[in-house]
N, C-alpha and C positions, 0 to 999 in steps of 0.2 A: 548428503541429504537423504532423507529417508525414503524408502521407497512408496508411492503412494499406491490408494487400493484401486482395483480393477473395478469395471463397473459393475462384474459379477459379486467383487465382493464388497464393495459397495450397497447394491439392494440385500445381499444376507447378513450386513452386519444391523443397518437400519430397514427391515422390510415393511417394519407398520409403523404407525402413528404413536404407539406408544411405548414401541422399543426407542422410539430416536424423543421420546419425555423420558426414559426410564434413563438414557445415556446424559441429558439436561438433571437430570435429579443426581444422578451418583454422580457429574462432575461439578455440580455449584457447592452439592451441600452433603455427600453422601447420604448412603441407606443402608443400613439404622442411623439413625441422627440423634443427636438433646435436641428436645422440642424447645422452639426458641420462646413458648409460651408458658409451660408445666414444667419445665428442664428434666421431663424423662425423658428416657434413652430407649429407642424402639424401631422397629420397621413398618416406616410410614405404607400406608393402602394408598393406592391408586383411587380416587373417584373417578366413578362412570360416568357421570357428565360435566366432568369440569377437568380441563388438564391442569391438575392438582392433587394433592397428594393429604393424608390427614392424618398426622397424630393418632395411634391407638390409642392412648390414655385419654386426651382432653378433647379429640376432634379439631384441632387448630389444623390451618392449613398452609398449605408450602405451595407457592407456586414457581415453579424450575424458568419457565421464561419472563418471568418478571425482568423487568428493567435491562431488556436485552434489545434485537432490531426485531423477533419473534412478539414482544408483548403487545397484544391486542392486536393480534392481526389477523386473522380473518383465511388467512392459506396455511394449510396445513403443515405442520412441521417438519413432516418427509419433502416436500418441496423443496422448501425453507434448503433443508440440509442436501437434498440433490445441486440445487442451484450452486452454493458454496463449492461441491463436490466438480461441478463443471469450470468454475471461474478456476480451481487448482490445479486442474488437469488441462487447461486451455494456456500453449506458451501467450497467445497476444490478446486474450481477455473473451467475453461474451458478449454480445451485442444485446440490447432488449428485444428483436424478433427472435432471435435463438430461441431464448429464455420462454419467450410469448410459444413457439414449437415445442419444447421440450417439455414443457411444464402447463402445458394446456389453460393457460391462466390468459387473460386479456393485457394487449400491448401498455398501457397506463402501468395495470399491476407488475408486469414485468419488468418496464422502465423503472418504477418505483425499486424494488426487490433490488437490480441491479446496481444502483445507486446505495442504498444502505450497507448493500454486502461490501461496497468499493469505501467505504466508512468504515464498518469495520479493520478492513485491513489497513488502512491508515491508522486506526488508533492501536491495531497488533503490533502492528509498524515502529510505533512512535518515532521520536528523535531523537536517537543519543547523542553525543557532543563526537565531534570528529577528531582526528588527531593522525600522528606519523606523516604518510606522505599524501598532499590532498592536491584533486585536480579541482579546478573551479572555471567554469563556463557559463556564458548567457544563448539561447536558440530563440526562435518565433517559430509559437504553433500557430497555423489557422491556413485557412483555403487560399492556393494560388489565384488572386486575378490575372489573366490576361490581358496581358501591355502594360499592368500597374506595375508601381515600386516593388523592389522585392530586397528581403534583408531587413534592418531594423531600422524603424521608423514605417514599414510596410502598412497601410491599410486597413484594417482588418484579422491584423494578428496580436496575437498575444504573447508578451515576454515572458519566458520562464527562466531563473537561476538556477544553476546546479551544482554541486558540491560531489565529489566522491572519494573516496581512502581507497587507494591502489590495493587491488586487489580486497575490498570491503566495501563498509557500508555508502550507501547515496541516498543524497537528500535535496530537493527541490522545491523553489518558489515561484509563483505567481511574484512579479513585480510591476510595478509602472513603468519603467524604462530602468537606461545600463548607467546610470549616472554612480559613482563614487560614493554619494549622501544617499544612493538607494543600497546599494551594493552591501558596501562595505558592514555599516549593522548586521546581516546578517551574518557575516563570517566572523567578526569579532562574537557574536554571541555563539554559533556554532562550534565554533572551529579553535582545539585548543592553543594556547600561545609554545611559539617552539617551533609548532609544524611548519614543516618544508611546502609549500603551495606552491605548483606549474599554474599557469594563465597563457592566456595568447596579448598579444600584444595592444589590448583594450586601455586605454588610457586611466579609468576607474581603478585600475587594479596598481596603479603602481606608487604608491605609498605603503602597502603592504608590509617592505621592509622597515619600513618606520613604527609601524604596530606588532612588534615582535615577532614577527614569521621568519622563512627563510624563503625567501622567493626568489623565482625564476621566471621567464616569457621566452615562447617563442613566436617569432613573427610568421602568422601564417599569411599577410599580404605578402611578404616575400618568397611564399612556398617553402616556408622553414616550416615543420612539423617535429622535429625531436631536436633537441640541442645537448650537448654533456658538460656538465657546471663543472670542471676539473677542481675550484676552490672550494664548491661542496661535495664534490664526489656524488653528484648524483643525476640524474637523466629527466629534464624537464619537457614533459608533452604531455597532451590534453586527450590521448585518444583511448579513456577508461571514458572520460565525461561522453563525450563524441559516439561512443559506441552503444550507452544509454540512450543517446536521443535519438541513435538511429533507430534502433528496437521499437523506442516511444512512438517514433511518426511512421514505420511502416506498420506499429500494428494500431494505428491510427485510419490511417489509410485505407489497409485491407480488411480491418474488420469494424470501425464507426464511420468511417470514411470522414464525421467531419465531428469536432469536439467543441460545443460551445464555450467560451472564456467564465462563462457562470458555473458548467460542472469540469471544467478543467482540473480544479486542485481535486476534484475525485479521481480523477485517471488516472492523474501522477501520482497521488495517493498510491491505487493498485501497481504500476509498474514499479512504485520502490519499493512495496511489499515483493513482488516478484522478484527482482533482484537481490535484494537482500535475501530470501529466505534462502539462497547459495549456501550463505555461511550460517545458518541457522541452524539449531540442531530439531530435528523433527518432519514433517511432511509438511508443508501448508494447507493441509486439509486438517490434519492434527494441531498445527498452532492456532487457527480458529475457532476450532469447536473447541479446545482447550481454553481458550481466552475467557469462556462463560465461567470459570471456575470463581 
């Protein structure tokens, strides 16, 4: 992974307002450009009151954050790009009081900001299709009560699905419960046919080898955690999926303390951004700001 920038160099490479428009301008559309209006080719002027850019020939104008989480917003784009800068350099994410501190902006607007930014790295993110050898897991996020239920079927929590390629990419859902008729859709659509799938011993998962996989379970009511398939020659346990979620709920814990099940596919959004960008080529300070191209 690429090494990311210090906060020194950080403010020297965006120190004003219109170096971090001038970096929005050379990466959507470059400078000199073909006017998308006159089709001459020139280097577009900055205007002085508009973050926008104009055509020396005809005066048309360009505006670099259009159609971005920047358009019409009202906070300054050095922010904007500080913010981004803090969620890349934070291993378990930012909180919106952080953001409301660092960035001198009101707790709304920070909540807000923080939430678009955790958008964007969901759609950087995307979903590619999964494939070789895949773990697949169900967890419940939400706050422990005391004395209640706890595990699935719990009160007050939420089921997430999750999927990972040993040593690669992960990917998770929001579901309504572990049933088979929930389950399974998504791994048939994810997940290519062929691959080797570990499970724990969830009863959903086991027609699996009926839909062209090669599956395996191990039973962890019995304190089985790793088994070795000697007919496949290969090593069936869940603790790539397992080690995701534990990531997910202590930096859940220690830094939102609690995630409502409305912005939840945001947070798992950012933590498979995070995860993933391992095998990424680039920084994730750099795959976002690059994503406006």
């Amino acid at each position: 992974m690429a090494r990311t920038l210090t906060a020194h160099e950080f403010f020297e490479t965006f120190r004003t307002e219109d170096a971090c428009l001038e970096y929005m301008m050379a990466t959507r559309y470059g400078n000199p450009l073909g006017c998308p209006k006159c089709g001459s080719v020139g280097q577009f002027a900055k205007l002085q009151k508009l973050p926008a850019y104009a055509c020396p020939t005809c005066g048309h104008h360009v505006h670099p954050m259009a159609d971005t989480i920047f358009h019409r917003s009202h906070i300054p784009l050095q922010k904007w790009f500080y913010a981004i800068y803090l969620f890349t350099t934070s291993r378990h994410g930012v909180p919106a009081k952080e953001l409301q501190r660092q960035l001198g902006v009101s707790y709304p607007t920070a909540f807000r900001m923080g939430h678009q930014i955790r958008k964007l790295m969901t759609d950087v993110d995307g979903d590619a299709g999964l494939g070789g050898h895949v773990e697949i897991d169900e967890t419940m996020i939400g706050g422990y009560r005391k004395g209640g239920k706890r595990g699935r079927g719990a009160p007050g929590k939420t089921v997430v699905f999750g999927m990972v390629e040993r040593d690669g990419a992960v990917m998770t859902k929001v579901v309504p419960d572990v049933r088979r008729e929930t389950l399974e859709p998504h791994i048939i659509q994810n997940v290519q046919p062929g691959t080797t799938i570990s499970t724990d011993e969830l009863g959903s998962y086991k027609r699996l080898g009926d839909r062209g996989y090669t599956h395996g379970a191990v039973n962890h009511s019995a304190e089985e955690w790793s088994r070795y398939d000697y007919r496949q020659n290969v090593t069936h346990h869940t603790n790539s999926i397992e080690g995701f979620w534990s990531r997910l709920k202590s930096s859940i814990r220690g830094t939102h303390v609690h995630v409502s099940a409305k912005h939840l596919p945001k947070y798992l959004g950012e933590f498979e951004f995070r995860w993933n960008a391992r095998h990424a080529p680039g920084s994730m300070l750099s795959r976002l700001l690059l994503s406006f191209s």
